[in-house]
PASEFI-346605 format. One record per residue (C-alpha): y, x, z; residue number from 0. Coordinates in pm, whole numbers, plus 50000, padded with zeros to 5 digits. Each point is the difference from the previous one (the first is absolute). Layout:
BEGIN
@v: Y u: X w: Z num: NUM $
...
//
This chain:
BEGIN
@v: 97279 u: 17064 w: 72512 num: 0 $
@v: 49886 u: 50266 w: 50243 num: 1 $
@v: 49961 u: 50333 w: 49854 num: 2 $
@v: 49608 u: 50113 w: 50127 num: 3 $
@v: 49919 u: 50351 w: 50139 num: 4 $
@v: 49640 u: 50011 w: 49792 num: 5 $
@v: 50150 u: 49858 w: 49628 num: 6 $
@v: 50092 u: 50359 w: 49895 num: 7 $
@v: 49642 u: 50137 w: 50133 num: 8 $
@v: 49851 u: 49673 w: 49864 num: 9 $
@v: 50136 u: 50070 w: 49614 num: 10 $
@v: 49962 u: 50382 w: 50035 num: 11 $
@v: 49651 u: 49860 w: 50107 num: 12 $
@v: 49925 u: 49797 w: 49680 num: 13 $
@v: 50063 u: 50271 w: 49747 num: 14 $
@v: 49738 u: 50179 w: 50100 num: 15 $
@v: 49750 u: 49799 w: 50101 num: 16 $
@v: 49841 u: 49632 w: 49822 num: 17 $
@v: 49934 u: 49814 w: 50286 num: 18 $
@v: 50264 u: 49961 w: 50298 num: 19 $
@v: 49920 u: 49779 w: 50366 num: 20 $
@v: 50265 u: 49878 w: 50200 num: 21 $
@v: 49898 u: 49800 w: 50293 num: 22 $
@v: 50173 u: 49880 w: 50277 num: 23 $
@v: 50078 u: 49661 w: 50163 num: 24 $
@v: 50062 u: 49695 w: 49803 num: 25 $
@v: 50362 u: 49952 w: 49987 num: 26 $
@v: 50085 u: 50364 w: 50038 num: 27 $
@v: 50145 u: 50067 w: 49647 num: 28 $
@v: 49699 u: 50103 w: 49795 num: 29 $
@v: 50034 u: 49775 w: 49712 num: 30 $
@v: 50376 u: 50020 w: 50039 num: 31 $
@v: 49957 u: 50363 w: 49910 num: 32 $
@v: 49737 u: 50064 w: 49779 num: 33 $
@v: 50188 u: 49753 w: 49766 num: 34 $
@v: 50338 u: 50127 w: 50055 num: 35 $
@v: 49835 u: 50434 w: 49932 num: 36 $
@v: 49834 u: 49849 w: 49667 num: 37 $
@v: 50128 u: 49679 w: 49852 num: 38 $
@v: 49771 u: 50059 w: 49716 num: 39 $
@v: 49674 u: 49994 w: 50156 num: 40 $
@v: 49840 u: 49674 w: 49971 num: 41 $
@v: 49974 u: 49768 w: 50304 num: 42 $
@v: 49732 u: 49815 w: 50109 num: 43 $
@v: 49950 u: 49866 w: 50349 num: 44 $
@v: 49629 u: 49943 w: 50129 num: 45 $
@v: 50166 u: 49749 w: 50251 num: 46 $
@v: 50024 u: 49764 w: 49734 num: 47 $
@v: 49687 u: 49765 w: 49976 num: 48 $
@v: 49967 u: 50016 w: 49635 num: 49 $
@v: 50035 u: 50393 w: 49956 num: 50 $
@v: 49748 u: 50046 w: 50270 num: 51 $
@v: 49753 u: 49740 w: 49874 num: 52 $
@v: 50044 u: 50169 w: 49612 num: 53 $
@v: 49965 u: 50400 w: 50188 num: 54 $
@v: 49720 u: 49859 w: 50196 num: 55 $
@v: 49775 u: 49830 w: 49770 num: 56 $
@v: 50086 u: 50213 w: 49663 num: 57 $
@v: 50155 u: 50379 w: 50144 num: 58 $
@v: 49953 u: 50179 w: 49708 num: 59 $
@v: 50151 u: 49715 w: 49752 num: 60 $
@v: 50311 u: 49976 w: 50276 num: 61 $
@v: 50103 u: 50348 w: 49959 num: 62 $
@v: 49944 u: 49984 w: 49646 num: 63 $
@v: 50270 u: 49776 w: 49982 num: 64 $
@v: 50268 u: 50157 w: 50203 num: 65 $
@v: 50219 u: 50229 w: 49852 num: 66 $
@v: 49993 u: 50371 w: 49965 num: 67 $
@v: 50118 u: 50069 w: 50369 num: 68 $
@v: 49975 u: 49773 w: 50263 num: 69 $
@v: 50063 u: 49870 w: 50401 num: 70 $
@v: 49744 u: 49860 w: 50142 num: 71 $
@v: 50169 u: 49822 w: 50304 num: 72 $
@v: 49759 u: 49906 w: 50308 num: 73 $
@v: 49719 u: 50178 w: 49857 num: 74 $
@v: 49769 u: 49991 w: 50274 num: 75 $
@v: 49929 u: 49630 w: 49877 num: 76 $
@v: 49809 u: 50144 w: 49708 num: 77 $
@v: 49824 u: 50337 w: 50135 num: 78 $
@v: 49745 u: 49969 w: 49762 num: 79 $
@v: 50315 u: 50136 w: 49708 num: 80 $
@v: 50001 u: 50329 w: 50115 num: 81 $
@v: 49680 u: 50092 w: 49851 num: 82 $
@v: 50099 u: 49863 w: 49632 num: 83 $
@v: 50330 u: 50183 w: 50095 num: 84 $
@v: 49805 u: 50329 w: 50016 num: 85 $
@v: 49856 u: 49955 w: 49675 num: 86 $
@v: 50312 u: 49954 w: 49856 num: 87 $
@v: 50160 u: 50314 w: 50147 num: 88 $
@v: 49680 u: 50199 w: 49894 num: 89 $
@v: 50058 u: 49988 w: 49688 num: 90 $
@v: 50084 u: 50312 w: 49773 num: 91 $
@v: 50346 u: 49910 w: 49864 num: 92 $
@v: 50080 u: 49689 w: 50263 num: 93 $
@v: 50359 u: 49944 w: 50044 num: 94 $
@v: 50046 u: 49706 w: 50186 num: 95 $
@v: 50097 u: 50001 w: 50326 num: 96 $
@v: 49959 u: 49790 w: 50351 num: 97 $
@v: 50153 u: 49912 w: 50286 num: 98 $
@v: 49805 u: 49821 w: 50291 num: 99 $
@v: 50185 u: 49879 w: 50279 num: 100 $
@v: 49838 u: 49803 w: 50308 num: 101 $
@v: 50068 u: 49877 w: 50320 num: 102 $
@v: 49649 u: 50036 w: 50124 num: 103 $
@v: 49949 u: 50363 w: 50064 num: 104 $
@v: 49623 u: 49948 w: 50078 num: 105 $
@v: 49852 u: 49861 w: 49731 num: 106 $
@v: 50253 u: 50156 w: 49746 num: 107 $
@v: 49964 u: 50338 w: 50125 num: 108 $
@v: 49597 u: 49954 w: 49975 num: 109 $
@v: 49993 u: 49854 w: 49696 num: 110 $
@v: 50234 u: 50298 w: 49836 num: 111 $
@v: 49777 u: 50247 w: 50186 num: 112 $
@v: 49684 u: 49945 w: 49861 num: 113 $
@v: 50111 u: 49973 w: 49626 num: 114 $
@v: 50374 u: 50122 w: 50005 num: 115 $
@v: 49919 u: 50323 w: 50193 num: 116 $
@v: 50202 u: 50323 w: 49871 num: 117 $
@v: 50185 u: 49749 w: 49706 num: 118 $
@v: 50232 u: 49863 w: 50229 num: 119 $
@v: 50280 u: 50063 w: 50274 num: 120 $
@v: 50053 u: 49801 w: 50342 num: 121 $
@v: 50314 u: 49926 w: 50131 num: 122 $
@v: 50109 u: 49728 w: 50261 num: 123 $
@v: 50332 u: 49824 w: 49987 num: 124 $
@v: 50091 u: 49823 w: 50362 num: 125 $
@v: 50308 u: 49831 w: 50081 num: 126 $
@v: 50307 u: 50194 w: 49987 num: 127 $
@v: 50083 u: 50248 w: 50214 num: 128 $
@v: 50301 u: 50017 w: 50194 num: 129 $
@v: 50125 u: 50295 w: 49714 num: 130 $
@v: 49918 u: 49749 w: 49755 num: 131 $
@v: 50218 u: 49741 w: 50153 num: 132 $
@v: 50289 u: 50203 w: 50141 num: 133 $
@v: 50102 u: 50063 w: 49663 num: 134 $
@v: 50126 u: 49656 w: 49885 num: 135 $
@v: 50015 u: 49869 w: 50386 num: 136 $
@v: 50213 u: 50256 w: 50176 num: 137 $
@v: 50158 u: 49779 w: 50267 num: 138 $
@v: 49648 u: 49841 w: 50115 num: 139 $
@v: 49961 u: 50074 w: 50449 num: 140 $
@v: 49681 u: 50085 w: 50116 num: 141 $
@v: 49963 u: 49666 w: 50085 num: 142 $
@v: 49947 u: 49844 w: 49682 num: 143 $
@v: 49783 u: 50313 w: 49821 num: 144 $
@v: 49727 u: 49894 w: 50298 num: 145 $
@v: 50076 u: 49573 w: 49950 num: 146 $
@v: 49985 u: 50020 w: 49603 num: 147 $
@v: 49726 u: 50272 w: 49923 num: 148 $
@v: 50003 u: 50161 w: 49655 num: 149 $
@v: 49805 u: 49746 w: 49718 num: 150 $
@v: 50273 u: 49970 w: 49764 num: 151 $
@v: 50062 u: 49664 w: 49924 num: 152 $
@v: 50144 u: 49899 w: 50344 num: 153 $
@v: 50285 u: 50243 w: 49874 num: 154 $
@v: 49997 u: 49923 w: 49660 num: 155 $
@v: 50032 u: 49622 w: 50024 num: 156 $
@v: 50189 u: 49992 w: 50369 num: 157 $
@v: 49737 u: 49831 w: 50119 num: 158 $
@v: 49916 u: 49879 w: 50326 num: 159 $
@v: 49779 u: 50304 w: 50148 num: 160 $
@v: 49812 u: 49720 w: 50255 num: 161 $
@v: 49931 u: 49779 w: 49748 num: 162 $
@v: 49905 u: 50212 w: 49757 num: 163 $
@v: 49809 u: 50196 w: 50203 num: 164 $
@v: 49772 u: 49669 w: 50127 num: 165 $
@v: 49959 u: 49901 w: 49655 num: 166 $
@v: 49881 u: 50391 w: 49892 num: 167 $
@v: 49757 u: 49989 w: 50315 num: 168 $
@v: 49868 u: 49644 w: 49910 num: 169 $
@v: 49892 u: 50096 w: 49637 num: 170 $
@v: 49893 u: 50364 w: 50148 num: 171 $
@v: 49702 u: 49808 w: 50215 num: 172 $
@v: 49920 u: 49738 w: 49758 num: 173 $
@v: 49971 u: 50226 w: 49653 num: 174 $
@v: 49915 u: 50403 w: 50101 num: 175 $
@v: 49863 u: 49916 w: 50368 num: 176 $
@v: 49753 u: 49768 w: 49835 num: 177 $
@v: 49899 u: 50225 w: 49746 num: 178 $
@v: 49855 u: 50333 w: 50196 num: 179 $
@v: 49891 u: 49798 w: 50352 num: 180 $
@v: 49800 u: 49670 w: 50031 num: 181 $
@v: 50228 u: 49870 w: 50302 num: 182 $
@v: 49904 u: 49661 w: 50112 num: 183 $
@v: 50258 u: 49914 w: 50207 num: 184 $
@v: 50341 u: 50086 w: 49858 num: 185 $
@v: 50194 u: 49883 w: 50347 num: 186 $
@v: 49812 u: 50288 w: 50150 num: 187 $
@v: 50142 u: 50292 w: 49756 num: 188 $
@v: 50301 u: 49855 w: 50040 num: 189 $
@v: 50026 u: 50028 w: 50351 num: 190 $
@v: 49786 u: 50354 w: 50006 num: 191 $
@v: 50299 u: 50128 w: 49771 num: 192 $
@v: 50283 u: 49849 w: 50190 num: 193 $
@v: 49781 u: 50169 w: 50315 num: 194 $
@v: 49961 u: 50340 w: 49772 num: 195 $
@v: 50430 u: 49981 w: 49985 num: 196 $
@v: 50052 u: 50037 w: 50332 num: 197 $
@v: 49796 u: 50323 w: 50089 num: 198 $
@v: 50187 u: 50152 w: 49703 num: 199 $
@v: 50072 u: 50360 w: 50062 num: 200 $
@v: 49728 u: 49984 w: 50264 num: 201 $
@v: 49682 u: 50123 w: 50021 num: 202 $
@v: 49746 u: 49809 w: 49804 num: 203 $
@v: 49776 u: 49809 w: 50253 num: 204 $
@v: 49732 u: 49823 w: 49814 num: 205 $
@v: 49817 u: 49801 w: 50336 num: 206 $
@v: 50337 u: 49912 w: 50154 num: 207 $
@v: 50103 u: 49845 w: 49657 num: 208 $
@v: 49647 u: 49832 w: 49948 num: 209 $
@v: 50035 u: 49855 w: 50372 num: 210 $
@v: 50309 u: 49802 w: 49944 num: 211 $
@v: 49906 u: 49954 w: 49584 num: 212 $
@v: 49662 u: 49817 w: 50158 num: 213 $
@v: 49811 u: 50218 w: 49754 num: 214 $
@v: 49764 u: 50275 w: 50022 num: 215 $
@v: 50093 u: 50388 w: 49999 num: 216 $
@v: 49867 u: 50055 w: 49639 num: 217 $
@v: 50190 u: 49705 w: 49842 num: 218 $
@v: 50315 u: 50122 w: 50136 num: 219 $
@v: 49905 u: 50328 w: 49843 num: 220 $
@v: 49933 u: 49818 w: 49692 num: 221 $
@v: 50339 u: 49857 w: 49991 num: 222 $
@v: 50170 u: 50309 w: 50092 num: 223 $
@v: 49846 u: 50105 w: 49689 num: 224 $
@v: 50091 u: 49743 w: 49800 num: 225 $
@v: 50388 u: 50038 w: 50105 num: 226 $
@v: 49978 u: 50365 w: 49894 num: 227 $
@v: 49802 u: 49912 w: 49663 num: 228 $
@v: 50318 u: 49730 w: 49922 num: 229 $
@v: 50267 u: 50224 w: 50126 num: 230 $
@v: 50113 u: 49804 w: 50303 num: 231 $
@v: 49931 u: 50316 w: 50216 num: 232 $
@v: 49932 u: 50330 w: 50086 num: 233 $
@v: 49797 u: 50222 w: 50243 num: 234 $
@v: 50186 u: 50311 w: 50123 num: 235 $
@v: 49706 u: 50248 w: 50137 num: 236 $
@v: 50008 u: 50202 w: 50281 num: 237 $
@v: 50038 u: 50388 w: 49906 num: 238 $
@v: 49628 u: 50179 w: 50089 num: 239 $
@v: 50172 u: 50304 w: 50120 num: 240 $
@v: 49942 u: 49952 w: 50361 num: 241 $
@v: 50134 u: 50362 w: 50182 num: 242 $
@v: 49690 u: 49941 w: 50274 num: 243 $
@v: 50132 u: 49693 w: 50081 num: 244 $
@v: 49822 u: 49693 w: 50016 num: 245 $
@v: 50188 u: 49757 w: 49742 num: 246 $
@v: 50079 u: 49633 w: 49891 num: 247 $
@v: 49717 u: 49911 w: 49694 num: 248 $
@v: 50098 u: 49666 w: 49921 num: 249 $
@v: 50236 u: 49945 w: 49696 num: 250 $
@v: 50390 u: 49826 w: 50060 num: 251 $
@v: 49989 u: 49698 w: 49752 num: 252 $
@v: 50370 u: 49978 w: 49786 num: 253 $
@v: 50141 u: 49763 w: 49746 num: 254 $
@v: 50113 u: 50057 w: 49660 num: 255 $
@v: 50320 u: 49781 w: 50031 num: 256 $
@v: 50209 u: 49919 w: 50312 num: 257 $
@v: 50109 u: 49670 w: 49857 num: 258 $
@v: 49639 u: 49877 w: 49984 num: 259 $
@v: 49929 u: 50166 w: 50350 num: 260 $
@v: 50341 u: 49824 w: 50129 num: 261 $
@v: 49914 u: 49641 w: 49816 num: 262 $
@v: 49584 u: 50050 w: 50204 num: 263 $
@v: 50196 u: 50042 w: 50268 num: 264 $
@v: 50185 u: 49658 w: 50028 num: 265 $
@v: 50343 u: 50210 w: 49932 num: 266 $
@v: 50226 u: 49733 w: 49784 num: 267 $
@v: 50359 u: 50205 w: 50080 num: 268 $
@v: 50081 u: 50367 w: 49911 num: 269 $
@v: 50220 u: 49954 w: 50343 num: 270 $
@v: 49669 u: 49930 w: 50236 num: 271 $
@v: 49917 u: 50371 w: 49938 num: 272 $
@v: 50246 u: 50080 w: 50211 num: 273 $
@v: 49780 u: 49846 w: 50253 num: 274 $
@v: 49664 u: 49993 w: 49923 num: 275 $
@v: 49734 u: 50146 w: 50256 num: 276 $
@v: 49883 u: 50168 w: 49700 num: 277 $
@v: 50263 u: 50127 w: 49849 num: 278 $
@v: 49919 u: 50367 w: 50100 num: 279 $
@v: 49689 u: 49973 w: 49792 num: 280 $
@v: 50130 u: 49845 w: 49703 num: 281 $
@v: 50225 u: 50257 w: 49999 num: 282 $
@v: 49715 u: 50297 w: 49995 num: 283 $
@v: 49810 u: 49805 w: 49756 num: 284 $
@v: 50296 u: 50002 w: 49751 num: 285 $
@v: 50029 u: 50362 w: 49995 num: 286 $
@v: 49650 u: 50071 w: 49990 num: 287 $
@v: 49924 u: 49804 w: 49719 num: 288 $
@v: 50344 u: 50171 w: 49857 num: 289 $
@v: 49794 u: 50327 w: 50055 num: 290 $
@v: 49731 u: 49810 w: 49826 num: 291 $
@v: 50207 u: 49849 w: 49706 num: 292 $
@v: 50186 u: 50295 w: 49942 num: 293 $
@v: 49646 u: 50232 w: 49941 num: 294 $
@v: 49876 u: 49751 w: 49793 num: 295 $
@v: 50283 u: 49996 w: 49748 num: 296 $
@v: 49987 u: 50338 w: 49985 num: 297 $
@v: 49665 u: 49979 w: 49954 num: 298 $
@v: 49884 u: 50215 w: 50237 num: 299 $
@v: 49716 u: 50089 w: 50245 num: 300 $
@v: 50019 u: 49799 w: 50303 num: 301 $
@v: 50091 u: 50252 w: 50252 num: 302 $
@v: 50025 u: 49744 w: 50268 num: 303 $
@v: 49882 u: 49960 w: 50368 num: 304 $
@v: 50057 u: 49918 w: 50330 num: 305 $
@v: 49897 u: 50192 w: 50318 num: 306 $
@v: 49920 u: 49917 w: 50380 num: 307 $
@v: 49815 u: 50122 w: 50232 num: 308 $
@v: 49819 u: 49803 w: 50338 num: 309 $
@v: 50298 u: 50114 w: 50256 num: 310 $
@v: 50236 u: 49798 w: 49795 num: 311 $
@v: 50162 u: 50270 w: 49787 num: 312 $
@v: 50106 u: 49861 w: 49657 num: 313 $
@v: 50142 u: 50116 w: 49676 num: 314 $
@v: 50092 u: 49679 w: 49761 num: 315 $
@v: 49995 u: 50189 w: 49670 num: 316 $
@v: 49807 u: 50304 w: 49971 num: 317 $
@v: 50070 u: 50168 w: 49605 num: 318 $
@v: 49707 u: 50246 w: 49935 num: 319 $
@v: 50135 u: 50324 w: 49815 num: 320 $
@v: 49641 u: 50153 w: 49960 num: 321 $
@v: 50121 u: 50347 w: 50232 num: 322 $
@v: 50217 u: 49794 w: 50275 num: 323 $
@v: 50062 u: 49615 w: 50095 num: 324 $
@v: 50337 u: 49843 w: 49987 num: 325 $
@v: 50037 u: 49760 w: 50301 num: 326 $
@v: 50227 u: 49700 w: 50011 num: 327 $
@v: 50115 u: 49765 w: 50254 num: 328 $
@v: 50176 u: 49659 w: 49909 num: 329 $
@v: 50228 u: 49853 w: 50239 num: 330 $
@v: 50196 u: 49672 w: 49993 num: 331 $
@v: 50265 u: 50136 w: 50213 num: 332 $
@v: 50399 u: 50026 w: 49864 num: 333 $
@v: 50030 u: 50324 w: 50244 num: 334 $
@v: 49809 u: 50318 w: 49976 num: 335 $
@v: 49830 u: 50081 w: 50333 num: 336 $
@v: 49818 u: 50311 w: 50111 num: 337 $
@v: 49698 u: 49874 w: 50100 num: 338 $
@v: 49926 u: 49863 w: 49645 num: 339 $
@v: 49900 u: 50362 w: 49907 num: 340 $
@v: 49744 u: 50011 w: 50280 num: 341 $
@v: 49722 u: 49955 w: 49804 num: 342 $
@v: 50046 u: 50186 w: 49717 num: 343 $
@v: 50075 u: 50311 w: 50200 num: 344 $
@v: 49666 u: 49930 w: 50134 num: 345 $
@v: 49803 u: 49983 w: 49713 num: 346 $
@v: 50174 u: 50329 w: 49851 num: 347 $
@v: 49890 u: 50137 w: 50315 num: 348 $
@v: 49674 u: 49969 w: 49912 num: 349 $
@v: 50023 u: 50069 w: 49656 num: 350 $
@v: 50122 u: 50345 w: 50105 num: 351 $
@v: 49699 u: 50033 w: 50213 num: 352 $
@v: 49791 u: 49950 w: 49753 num: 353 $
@v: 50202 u: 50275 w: 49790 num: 354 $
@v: 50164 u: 49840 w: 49755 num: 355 $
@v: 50317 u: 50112 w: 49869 num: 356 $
@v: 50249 u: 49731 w: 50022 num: 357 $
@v: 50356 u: 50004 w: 49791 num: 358 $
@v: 50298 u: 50048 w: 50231 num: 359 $
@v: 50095 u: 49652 w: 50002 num: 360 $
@v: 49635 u: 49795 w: 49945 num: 361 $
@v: 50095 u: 49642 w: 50211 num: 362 $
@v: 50211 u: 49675 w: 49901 num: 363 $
@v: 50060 u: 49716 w: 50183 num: 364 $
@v: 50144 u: 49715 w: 49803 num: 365 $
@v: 50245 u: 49772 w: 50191 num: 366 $
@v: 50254 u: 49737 w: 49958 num: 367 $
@v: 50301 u: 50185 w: 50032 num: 368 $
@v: 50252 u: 50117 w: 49792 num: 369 $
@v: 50032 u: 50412 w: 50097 num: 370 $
@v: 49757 u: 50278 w: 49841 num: 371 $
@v: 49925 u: 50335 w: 50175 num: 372 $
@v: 49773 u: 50238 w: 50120 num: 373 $
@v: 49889 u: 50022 w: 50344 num: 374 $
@v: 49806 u: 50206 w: 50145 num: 375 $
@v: 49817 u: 50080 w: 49662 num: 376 $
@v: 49978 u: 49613 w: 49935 num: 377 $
@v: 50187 u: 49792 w: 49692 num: 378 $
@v: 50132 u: 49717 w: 50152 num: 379 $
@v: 50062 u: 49819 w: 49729 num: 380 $
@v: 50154 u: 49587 w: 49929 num: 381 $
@v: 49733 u: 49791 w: 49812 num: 382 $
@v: 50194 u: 49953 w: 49719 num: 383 $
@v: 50058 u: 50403 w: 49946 num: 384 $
@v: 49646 u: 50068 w: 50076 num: 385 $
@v: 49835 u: 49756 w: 49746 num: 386 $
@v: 50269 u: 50113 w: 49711 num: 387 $
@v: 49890 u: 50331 w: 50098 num: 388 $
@v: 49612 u: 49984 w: 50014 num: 389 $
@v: 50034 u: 49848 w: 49610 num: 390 $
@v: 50164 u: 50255 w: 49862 num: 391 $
@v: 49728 u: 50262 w: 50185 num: 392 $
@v: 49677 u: 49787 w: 49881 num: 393 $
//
């Protein structure tokens, strides 16, 4: 069992309020948690026909029926529950309690909105993180964090992370794809997705994509929704702090998990990352959604961007402190070289400009070696020792 960065927040959570959300991709531990924080509750899963048919038809009668605190797992099945759910929180000397987990962050998050506003908390749960994993998988190489990805049962059950992984996509397009998009042709989002893998960590080009999709511009928007709605992906925006400079508007599309982005990819072998065209890529993708992950399950603002401006000047990771920015620069590279620290000199250049005060050491590039130091007001830091690190600050 993998100990979870949000159960302590989650329980601390529960006391204090009657309704809690967790959403999050199916398959990423929800149900797994929220039974293991309160064996007691009640569990009923809206998945199941019968359940869904009884909630659906007769809501008031099925809640009725449950015991005094409940999960409701896959709730976005029955949205119509959270305004009986109100009532029942509403009242005077109510003391039951619910949690409402989801792998449809649309339609859950709307439905809890309009009813469930102010009564309950949000949190997401995504795969593990790298912190999550490190603890009872110390020996893993980088290698196989990108091939087998974080959803938990691939390392519970030794699975096969290919297999497994084609499986989890299958049911992904046939059950929550179906259920927020009316796609016709299911070859097509296939092969828009598997198209969608390999600009990962790129900049988000909606006409190139709908070109070789043989769709139009606002379906692949569409979809790009979808995959964020489902938790496939996320968009990292460019920073709107532009020092004068005319800058890079378009969002750089991530995923979630690695091992999904790997298995999109046609990667079968933890060794063909050694490799693969892409590999640089995968590897940025992996630490950004680390980043991600790791503000999530602290449950946190998201504090993260990306910045670039039309001469080709880039920062990878750009963390927003309010008074300063924090640039960041992810390299694949075993040895530290000078010119990695190029651009983030620049862009502090131009922060100071602009008259912000910047801390003595305010740059980081991220690399695959194994030495840490300072240079030239820079942490050079290994992956491993920066993503430990960036935990235990969120």
């Amino acid at each position: 069992m993998f100990k979870r960065k949000l159960a302590k927040k989650i329980k601390t959570t529960l006391k204090k309020m009657d309704v809690l959300t967790i959403i999050g991709p199916r398959q990423s531990g929800k149900t797994t948690l929220a039974r293991l924080l309160f064996p007691d509750f009640d569990y009923r899963t809206l998945e199941n026909p019968d359940e869904r048919s009884m909630a659906t038809q007769d809501p008031k009668g099925f809640l009725s029926g449950l015991d005094k605190n409940c999960i409701l797992d896959e709730f976005q099945r029955v949205p119509q529950l959270s305004s009986y759910i109100q009532g029942i929180v509403d009242e005077p000397n109510n003391k039951r309690k619910f949690v409402l987990t989801g792998s449809n962050g649309l339609l859950l998050i709307d439905s809890i909105t309009q009813t469930l506003a102010g009564r309950t908390e949000l949190f997401e749960l995504l795969p593990l993180s790298y912190h999550e994993i490190v603890k009872k998988n110390k020996t893993m190489k980088l290698n196989d964090y990108l091939f087998n990805g974080g959803y938990p049962r691939i390392y519970k059950d030794k699975l096969d992370a290919t297999k497994w992984l084609r499986s989890y996509f299958q049911l992904y397009v046939e059950k929550d794809i179906r259920q927020i998009t009316n796609i016709k042709n299911i070859d097509l989002f296939e092969r828009f997705v598997k198209l969608a893998a390999g600009r990962a960590g790129q900049l988000l080009n909606t006409n190139s994509l709908a070109n070789e999709t043989g769709v139009s511009a606002p379906t692949i928007s569409q979809w790009i929704g979808a995959l964020k709605t489902t938790f496939v992906c996320f968009t990292l925006q460019p920073h709107f702090k532009n020092f004068n400079k005319r800058i890079v508007k378009s969002p750089k599309l991530y995923f979630y998990d690695t091992g999904l982005l790997c298995y999109l990819l046609g990667i079968n072998d933890s060794k063909q990352l050694d490799t693969h065209p892409l590999r640089g890529h995968i590897f940025e993708n992996f630490i950004t959604s680390e980043f991600y992950k790791n503000q999530v399950n602290n449950a946190q603002e998201k504090n993260l961007y990306y910045w670039r401006d039309q001469k080709g000047h880039e920062i990878d990771l750009v963390l927003d402190h309010s008074s300063y920015l924090f640039p960041i620069e992810i390299k694949l590279s075993q040895t530290f070289n000078s010119s990695f620290i190029k651009n983030t000199k620049y862009f502090n250049k131009l922060q100071k400009e602009a008259g912000t005060q910047l801390p003595e050491t305010n740059a980081q590039v991220i690399y695959c070696g194994d030495k840490e130091n300072i240079f030239k007001n820079t942490k050079i830091a290994p992956w491993q020792n920066s993503l430990l690190s960036s935990d235990k600050k969120s």
